[in-house]
PDB file of N, CA, C and O in Angstrom:
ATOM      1  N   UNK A   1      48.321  98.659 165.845  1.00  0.00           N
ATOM      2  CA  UNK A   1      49.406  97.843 165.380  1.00  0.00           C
ATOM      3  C   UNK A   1      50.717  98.539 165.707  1.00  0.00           C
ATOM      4  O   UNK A   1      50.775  99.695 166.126  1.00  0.00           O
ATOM      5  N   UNK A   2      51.739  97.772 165.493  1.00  0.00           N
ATOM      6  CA  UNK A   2      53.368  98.232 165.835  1.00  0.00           C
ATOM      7  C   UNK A   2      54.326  97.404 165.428  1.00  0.00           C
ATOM      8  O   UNK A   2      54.394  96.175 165.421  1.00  0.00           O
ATOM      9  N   UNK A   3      55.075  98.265 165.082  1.00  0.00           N
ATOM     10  CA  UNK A   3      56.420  96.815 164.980  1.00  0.00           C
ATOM     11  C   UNK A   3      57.031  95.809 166.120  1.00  0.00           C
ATOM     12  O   UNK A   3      57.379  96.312 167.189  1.00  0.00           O
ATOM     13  N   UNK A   4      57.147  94.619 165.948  1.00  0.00           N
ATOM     14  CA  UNK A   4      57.722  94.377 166.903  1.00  0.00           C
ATOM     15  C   UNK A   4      58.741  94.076 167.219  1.00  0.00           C
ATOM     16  O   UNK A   4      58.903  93.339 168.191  1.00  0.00           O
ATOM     17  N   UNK A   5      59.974  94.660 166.336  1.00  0.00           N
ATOM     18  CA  UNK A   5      61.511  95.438 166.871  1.00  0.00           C
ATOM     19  C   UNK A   5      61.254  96.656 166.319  1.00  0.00           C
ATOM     20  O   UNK A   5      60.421  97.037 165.497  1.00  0.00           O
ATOM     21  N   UNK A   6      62.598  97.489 167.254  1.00  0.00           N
ATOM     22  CA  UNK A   6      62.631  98.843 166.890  1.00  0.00           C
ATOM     23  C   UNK A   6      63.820  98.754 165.739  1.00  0.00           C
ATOM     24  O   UNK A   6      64.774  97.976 165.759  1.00  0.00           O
ATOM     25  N   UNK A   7      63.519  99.754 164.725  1.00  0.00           N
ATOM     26  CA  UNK A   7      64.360  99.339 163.630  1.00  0.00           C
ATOM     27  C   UNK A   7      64.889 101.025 163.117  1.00  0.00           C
ATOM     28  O   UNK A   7      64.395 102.117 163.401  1.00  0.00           O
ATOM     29  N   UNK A   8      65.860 100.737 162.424  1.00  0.00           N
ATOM     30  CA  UNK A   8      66.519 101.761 162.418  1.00  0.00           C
ATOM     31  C   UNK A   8      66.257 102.125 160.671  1.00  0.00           C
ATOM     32  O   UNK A   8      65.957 101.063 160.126  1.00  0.00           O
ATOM     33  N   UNK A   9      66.279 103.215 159.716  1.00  0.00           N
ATOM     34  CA  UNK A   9      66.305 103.515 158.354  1.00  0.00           C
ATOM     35  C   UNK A   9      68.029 104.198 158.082  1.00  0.00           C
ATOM     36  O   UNK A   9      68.517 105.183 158.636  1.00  0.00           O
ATOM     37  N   UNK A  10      68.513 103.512 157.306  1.00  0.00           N
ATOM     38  CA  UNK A  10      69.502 103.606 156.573  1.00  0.00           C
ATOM     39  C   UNK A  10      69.270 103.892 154.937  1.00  0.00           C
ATOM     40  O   UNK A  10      68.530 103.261 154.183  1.00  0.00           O
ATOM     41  N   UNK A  11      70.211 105.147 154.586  1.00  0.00           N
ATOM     42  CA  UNK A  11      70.150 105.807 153.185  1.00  0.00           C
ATOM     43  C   UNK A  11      71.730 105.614 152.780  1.00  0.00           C
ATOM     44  O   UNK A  11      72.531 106.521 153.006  1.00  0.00           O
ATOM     45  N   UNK A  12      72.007 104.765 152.358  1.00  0.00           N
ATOM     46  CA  UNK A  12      73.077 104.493 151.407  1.00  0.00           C
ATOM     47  C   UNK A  12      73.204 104.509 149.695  1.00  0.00           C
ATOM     48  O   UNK A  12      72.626 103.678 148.995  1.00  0.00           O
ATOM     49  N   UNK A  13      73.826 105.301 149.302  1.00  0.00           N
ATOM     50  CA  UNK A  13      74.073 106.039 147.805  1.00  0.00           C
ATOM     51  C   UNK A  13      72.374 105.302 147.083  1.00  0.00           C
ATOM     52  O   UNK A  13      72.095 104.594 146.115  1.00  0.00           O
ATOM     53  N   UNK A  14      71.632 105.925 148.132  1.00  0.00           N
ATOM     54  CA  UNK A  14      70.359 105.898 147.166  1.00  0.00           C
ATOM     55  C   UNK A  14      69.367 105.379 147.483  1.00  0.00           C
ATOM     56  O   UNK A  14      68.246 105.840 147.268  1.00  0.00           O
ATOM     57  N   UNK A  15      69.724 103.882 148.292  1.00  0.00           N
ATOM     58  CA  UNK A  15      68.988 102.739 148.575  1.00  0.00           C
ATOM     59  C   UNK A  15      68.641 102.611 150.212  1.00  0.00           C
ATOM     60  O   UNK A  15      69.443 102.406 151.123  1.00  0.00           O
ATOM     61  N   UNK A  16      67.629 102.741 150.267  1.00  0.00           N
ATOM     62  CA  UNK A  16      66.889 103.126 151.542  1.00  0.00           C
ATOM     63  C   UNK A  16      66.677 101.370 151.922  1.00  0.00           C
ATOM     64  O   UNK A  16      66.155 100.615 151.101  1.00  0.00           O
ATOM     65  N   UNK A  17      67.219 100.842 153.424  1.00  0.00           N
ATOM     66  CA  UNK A  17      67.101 100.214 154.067  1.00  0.00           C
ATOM     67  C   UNK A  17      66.906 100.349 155.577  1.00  0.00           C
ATOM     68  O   UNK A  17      67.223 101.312 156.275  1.00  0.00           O
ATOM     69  N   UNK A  18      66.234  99.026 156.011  1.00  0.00           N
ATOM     70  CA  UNK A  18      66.144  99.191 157.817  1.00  0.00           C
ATOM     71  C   UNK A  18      66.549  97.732 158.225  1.00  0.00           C
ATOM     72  O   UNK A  18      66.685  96.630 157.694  1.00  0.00           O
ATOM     73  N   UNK A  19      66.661  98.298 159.405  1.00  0.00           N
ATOM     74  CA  UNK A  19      67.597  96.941 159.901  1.00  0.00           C
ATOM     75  C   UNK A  19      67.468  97.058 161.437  1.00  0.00           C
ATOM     76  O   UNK A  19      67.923  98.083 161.945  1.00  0.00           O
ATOM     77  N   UNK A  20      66.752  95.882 162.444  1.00  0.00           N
ATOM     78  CA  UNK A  20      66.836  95.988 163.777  1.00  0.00           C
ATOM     79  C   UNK A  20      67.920  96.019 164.724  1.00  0.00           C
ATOM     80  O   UNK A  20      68.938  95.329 164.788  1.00  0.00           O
ATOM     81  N   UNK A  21      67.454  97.059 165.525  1.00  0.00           N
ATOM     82  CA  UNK A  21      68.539  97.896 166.461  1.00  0.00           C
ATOM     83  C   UNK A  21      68.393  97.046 167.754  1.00  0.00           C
ATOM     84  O   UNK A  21      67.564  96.150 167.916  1.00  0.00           O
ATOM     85  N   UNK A  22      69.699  97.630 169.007  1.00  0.00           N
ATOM     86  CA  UNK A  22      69.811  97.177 169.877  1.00  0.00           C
ATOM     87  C   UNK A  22      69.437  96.150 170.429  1.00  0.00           C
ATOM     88  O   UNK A  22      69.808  95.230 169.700  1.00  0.00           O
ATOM     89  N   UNK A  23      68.740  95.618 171.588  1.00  0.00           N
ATOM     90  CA  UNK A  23      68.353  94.301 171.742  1.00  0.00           C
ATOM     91  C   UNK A  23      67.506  93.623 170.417  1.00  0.00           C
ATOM     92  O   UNK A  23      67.879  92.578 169.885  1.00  0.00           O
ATOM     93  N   UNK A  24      66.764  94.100 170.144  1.00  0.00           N
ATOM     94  CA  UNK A  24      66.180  93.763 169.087  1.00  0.00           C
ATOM     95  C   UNK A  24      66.875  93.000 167.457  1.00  0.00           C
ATOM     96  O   UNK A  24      66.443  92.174 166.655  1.00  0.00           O
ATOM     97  N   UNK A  25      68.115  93.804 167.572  1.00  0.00           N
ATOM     98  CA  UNK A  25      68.965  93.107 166.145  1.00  0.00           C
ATOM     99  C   UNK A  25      68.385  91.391 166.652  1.00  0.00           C
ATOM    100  O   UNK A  25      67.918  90.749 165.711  1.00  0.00           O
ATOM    101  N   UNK A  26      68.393  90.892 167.602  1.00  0.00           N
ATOM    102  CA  UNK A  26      68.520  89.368 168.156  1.00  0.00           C
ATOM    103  C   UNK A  26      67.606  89.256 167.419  1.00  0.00           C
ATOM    104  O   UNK A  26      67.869  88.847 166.289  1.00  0.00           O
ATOM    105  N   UNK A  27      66.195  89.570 167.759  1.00  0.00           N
ATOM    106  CA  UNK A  27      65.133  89.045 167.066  1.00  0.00           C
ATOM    107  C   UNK A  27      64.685  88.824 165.415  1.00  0.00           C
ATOM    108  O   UNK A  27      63.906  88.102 164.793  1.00  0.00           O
ATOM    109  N   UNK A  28      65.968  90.223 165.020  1.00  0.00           N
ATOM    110  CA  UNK A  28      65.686  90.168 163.380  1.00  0.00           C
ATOM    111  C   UNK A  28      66.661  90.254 163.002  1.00  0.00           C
ATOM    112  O   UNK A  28      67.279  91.195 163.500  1.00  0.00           O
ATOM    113  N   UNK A  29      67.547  89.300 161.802  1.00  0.00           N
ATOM    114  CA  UNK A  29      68.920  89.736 161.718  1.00  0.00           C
ATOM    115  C   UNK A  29      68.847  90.095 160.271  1.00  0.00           C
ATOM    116  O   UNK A  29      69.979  90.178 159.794  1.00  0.00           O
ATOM    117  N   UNK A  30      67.818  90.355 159.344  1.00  0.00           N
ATOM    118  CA  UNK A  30      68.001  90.532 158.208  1.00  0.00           C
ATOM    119  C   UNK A  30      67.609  92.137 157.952  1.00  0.00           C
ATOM    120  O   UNK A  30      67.385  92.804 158.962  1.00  0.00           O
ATOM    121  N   UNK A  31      67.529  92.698 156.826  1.00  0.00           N
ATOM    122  CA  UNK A  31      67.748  93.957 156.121  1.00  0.00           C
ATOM    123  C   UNK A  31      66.609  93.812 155.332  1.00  0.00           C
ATOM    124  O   UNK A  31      66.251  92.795 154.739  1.00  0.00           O
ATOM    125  N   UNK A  32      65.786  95.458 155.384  1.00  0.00           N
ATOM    126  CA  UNK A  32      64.771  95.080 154.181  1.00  0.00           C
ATOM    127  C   UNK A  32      65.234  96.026 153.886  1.00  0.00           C
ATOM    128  O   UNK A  32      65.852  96.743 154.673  1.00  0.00           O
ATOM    129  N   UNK A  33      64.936  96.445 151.844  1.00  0.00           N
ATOM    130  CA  UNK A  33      64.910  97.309 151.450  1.00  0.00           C
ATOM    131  C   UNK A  33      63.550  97.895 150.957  1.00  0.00           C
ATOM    132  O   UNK A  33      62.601  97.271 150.481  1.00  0.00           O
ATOM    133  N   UNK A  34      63.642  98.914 151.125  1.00  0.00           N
ATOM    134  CA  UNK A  34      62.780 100.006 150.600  1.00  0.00           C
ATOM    135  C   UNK A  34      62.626 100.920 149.680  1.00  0.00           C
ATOM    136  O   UNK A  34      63.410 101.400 148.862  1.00  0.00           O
ATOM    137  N   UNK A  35      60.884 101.209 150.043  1.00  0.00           N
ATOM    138  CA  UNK A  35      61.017 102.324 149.078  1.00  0.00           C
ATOM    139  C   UNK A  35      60.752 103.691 149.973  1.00  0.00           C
ATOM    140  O   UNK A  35      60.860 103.536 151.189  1.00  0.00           O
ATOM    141  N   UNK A  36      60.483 104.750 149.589  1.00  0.00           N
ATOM    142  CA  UNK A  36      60.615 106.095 150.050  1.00  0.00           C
ATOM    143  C   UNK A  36      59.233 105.780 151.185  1.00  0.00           C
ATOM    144  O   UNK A  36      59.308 105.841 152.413  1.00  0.00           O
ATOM    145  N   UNK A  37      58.087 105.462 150.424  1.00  0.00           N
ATOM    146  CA  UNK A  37      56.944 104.856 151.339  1.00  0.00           C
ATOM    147  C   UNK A  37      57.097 104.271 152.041  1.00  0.00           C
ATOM    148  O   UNK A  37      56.660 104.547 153.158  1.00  0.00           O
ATOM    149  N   UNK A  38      57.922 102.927 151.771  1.00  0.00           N
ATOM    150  CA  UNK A  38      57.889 102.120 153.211  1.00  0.00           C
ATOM    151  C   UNK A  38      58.554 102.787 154.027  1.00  0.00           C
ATOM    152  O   UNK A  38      58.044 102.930 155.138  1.00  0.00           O
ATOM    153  N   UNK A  39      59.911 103.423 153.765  1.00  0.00           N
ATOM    154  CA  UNK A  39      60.452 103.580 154.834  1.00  0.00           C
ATOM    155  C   UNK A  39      59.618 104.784 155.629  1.00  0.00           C
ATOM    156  O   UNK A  39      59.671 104.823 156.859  1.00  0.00           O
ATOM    157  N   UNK A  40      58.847 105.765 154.880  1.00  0.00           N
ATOM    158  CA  UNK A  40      57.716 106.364 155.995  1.00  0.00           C
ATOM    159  C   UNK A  40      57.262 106.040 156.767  1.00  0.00           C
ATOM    160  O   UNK A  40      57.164 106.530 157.892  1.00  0.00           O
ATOM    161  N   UNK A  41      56.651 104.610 156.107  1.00  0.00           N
ATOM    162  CA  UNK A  41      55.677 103.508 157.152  1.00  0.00           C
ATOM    163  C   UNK A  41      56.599 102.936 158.336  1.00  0.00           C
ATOM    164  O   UNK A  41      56.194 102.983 159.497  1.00  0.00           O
ATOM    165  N   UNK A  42      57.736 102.444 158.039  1.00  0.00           N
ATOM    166  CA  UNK A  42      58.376 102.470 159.292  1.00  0.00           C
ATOM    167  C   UNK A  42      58.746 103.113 160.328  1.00  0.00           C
ATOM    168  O   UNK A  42      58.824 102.838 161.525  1.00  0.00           O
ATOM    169  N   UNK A  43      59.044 104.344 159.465  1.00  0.00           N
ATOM    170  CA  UNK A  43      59.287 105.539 160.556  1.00  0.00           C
ATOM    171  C   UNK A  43      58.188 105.578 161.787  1.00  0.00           C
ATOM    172  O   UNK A  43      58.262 105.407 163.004  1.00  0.00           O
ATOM    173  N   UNK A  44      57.038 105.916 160.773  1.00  0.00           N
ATOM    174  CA  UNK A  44      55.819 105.980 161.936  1.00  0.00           C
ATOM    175  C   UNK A  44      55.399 105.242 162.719  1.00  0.00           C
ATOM    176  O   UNK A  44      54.825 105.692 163.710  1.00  0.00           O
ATOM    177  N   UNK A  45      55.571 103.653 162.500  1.00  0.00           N
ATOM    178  CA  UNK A  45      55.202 102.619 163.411  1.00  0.00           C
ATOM    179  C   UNK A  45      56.992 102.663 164.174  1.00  0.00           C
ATOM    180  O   UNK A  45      56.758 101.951 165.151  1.00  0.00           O
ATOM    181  N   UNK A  46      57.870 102.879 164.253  1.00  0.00           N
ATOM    182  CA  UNK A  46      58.799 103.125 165.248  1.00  0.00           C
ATOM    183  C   UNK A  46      58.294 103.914 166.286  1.00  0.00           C
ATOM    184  O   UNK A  46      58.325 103.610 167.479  1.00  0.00           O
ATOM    185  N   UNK A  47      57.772 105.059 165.743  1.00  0.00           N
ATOM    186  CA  UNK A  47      57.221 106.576 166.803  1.00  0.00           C
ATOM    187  C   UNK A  47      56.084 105.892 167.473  1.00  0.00           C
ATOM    188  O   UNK A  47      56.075 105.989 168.701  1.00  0.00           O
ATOM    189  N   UNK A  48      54.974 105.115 166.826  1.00  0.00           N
ATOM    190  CA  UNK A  48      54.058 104.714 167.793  1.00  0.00           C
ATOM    191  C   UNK A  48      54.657 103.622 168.354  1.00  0.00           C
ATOM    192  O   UNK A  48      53.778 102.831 168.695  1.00  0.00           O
ATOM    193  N   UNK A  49      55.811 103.193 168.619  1.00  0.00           N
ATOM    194  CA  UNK A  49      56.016 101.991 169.555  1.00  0.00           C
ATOM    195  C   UNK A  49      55.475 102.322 170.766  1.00  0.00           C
ATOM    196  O   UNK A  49      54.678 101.653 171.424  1.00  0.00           O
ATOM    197  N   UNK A  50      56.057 103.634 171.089  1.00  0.00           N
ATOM    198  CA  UNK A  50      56.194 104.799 172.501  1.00  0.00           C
ATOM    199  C   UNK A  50      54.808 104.946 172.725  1.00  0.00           C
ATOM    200  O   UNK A  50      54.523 105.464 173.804  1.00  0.00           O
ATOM    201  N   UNK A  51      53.707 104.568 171.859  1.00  0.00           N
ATOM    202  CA  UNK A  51      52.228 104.817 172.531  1.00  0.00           C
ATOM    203  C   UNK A  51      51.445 103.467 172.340  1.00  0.00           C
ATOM    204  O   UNK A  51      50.223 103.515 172.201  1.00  0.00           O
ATOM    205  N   UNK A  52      52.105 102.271 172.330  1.00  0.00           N
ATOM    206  CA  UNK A  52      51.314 100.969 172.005  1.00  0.00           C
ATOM    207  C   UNK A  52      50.775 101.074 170.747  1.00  0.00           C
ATOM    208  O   UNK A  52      49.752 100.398 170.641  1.00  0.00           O
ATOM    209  N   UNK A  53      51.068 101.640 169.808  1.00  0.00           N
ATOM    210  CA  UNK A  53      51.164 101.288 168.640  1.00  0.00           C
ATOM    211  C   UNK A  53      50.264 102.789 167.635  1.00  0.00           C
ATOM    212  O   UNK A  53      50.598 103.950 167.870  1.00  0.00           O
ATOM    213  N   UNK A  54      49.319 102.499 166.728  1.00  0.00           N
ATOM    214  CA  UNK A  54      48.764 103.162 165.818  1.00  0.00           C
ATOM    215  C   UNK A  54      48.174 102.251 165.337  1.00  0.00           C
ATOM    216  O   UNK A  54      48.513 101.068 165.332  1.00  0.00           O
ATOM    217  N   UNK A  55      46.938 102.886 164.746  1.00  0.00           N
ATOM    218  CA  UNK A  55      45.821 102.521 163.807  1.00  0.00           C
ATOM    219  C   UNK A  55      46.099 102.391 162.297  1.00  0.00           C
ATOM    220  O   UNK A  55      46.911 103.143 161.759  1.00  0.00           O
ATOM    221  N   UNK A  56      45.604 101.688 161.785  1.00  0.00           N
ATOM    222  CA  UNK A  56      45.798 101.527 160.343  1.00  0.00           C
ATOM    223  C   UNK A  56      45.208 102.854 159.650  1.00  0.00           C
ATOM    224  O   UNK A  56      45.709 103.354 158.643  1.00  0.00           O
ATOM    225  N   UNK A  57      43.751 103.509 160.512  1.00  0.00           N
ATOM    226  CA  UNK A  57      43.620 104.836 159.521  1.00  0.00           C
ATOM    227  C   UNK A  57      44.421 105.565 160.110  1.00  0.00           C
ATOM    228  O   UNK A  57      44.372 106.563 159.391  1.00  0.00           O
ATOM    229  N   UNK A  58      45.330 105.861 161.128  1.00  0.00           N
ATOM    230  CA  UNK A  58      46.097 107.250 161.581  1.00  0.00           C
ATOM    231  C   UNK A  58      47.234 106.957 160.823  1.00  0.00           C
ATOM    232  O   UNK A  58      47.682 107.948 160.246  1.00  0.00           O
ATOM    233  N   UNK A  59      47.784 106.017 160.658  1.00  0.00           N
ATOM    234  CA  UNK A  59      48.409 105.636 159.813  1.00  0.00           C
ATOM    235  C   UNK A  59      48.685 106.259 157.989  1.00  0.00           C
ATOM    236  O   UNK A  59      49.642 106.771 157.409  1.00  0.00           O
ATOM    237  N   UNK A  60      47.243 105.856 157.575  1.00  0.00           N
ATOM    238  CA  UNK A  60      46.910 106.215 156.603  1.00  0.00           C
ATOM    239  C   UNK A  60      46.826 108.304 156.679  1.00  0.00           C
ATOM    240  O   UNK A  60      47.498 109.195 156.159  1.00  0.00           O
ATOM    241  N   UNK A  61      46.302 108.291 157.088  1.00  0.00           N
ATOM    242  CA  UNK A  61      46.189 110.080 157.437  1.00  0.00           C
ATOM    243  C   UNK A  61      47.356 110.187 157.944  1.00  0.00           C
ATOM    244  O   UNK A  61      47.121 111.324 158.354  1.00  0.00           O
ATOM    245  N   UNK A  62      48.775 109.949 158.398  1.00  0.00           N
ATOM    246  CA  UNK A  62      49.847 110.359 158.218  1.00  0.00           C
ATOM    247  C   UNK A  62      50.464 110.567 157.171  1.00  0.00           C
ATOM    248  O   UNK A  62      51.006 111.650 156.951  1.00  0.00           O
ATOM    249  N   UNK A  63      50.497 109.337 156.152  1.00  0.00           N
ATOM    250  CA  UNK A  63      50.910 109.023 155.023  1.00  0.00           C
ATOM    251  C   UNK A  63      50.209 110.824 154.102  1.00  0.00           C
ATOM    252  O   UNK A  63      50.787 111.775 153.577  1.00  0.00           O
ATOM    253  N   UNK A  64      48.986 110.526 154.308  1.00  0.00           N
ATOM    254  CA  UNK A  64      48.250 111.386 152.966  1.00  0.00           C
ATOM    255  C   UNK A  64      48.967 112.874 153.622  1.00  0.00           C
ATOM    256  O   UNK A  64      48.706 113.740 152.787  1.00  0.00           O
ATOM    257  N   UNK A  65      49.558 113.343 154.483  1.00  0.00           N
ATOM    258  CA  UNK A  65      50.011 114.741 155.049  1.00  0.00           C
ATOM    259  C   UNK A  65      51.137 114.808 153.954  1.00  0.00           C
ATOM    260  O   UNK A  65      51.131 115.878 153.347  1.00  0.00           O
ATOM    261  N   UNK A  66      52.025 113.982 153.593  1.00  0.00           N
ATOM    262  CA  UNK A  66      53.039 113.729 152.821  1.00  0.00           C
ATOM    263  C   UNK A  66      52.679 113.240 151.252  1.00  0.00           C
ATOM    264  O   UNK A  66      52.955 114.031 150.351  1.00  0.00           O
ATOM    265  N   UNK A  67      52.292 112.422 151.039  1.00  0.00           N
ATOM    266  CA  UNK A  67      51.580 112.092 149.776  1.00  0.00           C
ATOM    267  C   UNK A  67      50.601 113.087 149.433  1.00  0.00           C
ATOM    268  O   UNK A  67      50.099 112.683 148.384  1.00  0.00           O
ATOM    269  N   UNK A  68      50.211 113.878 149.672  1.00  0.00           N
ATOM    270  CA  UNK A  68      49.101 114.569 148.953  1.00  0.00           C
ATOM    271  C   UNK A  68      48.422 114.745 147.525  1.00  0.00           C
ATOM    272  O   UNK A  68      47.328 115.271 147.320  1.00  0.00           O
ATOM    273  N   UNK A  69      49.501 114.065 146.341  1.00  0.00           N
ATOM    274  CA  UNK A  69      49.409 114.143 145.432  1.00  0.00           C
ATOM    275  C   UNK A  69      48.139 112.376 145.063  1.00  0.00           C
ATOM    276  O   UNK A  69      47.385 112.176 144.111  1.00  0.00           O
ATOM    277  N   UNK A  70      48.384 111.644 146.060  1.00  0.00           N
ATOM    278  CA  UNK A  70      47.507 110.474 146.102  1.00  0.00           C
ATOM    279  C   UNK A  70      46.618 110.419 146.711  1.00  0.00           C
ATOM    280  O   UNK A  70      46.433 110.963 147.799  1.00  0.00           O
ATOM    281  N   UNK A  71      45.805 109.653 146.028  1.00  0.00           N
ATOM    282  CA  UNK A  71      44.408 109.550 146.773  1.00  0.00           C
ATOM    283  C   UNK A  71      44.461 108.455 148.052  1.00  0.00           C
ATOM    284  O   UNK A  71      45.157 107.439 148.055  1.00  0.00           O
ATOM    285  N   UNK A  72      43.651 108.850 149.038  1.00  0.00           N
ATOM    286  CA  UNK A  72      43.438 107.792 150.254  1.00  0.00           C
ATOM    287  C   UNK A  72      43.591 106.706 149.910  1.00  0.00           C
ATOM    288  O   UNK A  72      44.532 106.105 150.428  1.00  0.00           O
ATOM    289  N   UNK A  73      42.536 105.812 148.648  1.00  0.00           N
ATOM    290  CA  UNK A  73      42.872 104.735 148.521  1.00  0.00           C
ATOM    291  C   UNK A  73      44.339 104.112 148.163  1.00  0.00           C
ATOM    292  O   UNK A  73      44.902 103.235 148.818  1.00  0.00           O
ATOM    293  N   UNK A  74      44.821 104.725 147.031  1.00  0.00           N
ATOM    294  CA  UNK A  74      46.090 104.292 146.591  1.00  0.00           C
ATOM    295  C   UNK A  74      46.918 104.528 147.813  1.00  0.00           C
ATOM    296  O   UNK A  74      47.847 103.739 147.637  1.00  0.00           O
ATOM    297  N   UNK A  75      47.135 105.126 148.923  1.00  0.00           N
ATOM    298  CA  UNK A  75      47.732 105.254 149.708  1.00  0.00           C
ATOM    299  C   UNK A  75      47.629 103.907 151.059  1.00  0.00           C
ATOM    300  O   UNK A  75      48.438 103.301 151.761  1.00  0.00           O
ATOM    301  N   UNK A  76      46.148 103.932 150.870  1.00  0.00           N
ATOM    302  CA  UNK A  76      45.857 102.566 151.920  1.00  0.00           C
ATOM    303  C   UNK A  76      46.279 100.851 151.640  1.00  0.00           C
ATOM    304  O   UNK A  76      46.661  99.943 152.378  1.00  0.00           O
ATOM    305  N   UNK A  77      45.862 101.020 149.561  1.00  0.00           N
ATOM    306  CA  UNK A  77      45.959  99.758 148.961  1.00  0.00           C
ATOM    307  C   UNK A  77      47.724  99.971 149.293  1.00  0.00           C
ATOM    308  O   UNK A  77      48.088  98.795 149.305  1.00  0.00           O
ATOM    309  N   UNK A  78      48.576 100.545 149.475  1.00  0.00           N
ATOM    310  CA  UNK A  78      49.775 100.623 149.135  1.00  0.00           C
ATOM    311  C   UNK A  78      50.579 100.180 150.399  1.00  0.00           C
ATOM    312  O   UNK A  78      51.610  99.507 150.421  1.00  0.00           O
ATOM    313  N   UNK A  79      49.719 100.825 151.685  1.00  0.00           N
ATOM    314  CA  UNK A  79      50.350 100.792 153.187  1.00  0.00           C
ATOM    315  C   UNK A  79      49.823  99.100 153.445  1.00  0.00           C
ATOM    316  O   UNK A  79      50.391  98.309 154.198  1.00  0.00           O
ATOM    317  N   UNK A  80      48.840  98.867 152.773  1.00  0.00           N
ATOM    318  CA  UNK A  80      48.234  97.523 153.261  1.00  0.00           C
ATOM    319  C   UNK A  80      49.021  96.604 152.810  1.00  0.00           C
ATOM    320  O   UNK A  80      49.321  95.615 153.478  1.00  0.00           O
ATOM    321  N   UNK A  81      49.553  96.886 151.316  1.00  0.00           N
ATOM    322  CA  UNK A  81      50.493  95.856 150.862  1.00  0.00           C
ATOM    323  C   UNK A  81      51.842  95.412 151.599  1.00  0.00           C
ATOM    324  O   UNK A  81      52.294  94.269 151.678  1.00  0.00           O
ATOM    325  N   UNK A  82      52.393  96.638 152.139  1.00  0.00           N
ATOM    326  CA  UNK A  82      53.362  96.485 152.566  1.00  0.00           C
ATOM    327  C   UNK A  82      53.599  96.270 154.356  1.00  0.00           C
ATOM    328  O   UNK A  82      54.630  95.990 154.967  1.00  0.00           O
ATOM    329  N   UNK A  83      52.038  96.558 154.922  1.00  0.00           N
ATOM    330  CA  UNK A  83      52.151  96.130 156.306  1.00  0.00           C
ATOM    331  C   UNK A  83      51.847  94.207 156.435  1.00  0.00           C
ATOM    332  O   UNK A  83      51.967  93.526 157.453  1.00  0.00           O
ATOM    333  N   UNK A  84      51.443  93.743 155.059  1.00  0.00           N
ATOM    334  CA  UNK A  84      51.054  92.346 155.020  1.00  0.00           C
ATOM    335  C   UNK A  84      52.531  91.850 154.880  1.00  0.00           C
ATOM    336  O   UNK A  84      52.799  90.815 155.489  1.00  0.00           O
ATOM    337  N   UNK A  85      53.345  92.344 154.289  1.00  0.00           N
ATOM    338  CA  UNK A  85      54.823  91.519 153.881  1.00  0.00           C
ATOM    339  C   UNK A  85      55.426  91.908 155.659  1.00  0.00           C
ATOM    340  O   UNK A  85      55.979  90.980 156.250  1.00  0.00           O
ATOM    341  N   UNK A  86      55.280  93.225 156.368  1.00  0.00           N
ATOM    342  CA  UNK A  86      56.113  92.836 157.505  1.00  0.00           C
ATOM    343  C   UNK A  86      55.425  92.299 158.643  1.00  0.00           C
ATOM    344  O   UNK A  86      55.798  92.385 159.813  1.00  0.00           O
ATOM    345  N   UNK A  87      53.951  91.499 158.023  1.00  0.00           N
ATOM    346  CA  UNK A  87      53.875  90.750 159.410  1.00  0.00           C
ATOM    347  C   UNK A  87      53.925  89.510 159.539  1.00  0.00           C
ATOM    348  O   UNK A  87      53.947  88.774 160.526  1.00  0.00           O
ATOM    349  N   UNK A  88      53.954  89.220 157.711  1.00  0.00           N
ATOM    350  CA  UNK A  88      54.548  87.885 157.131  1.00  0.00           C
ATOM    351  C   UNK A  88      56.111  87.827 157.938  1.00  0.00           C
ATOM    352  O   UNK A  88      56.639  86.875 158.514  1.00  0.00           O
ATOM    353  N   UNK A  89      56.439  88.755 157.802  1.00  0.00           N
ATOM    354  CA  UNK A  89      57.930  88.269 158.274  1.00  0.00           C
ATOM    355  C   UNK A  89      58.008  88.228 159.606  1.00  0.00           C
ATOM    356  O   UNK A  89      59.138  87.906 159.973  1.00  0.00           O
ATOM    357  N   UNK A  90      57.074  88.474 160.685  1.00  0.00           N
ATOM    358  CA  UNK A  90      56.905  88.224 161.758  1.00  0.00           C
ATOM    359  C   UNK A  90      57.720  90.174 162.743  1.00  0.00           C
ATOM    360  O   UNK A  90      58.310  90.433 163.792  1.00  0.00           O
ATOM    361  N   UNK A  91      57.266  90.880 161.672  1.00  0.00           N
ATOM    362  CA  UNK A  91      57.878  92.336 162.228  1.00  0.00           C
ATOM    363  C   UNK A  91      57.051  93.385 162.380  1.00  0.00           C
ATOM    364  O   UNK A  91      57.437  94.554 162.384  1.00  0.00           O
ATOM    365  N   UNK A  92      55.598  92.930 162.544  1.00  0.00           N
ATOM    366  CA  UNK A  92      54.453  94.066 162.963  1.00  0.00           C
ATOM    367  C   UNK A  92      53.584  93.116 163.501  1.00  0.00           C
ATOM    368  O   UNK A  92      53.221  92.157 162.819  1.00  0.00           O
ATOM    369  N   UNK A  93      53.076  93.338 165.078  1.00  0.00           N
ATOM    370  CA  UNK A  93      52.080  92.744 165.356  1.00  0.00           C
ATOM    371  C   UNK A  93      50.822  93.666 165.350  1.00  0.00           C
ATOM    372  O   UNK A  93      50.972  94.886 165.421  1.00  0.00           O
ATOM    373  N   UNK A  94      49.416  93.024 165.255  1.00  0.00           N
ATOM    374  CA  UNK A  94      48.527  93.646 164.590  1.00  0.00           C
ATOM    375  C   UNK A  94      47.725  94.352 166.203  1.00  0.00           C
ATOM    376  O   UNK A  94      46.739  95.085 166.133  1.00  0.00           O
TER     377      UNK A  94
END
């Protein structure tokens, strides 16, 4: 899977947002906000654009390098929730 714009993470007095960059703003003109997680999850599906994408478990085993305090599942039920809202919005193809 991957996003399909490249999107940028913005930290303003607190509130973590992303928002699509360069050609891409065209395709998405809105702002999501986040949380500390998602915006991980974005980060990393930005970096795998550059290799046709990433797996949902490399994915997950990125996440847990950083989360360590959570278990796999809560980490997967958590990435799953939030990779379903950005493909609802038409911003990760699978």
């Amino acid at each position: 899977m991957r996003l399909a714009v490249e999107m940028a993470i913005m930290n303003m007095d607190g509130e973590i947002s992303a928002v699509a960059v360069g050609e891409d703003s065209a395709k998405f003109h809105g702002m999501l906000r986040l949380n500390e997680v998602a915006a991980d999850i974005i980060t990393i599906l930005n970096l795998s654009r550059q290799h046709n994408g990433i797996s949902f478990n490399n994915l997950v085993k990125s996440l847990q390098t950083k989360y360590s305090d959570s278990t796999p599942e809560e980490i997967a039920k958590i990435t799953e929730e939030f990779l379903e809202k950005l493909y609802q919005e038409g911003l990760l193809i699978a």
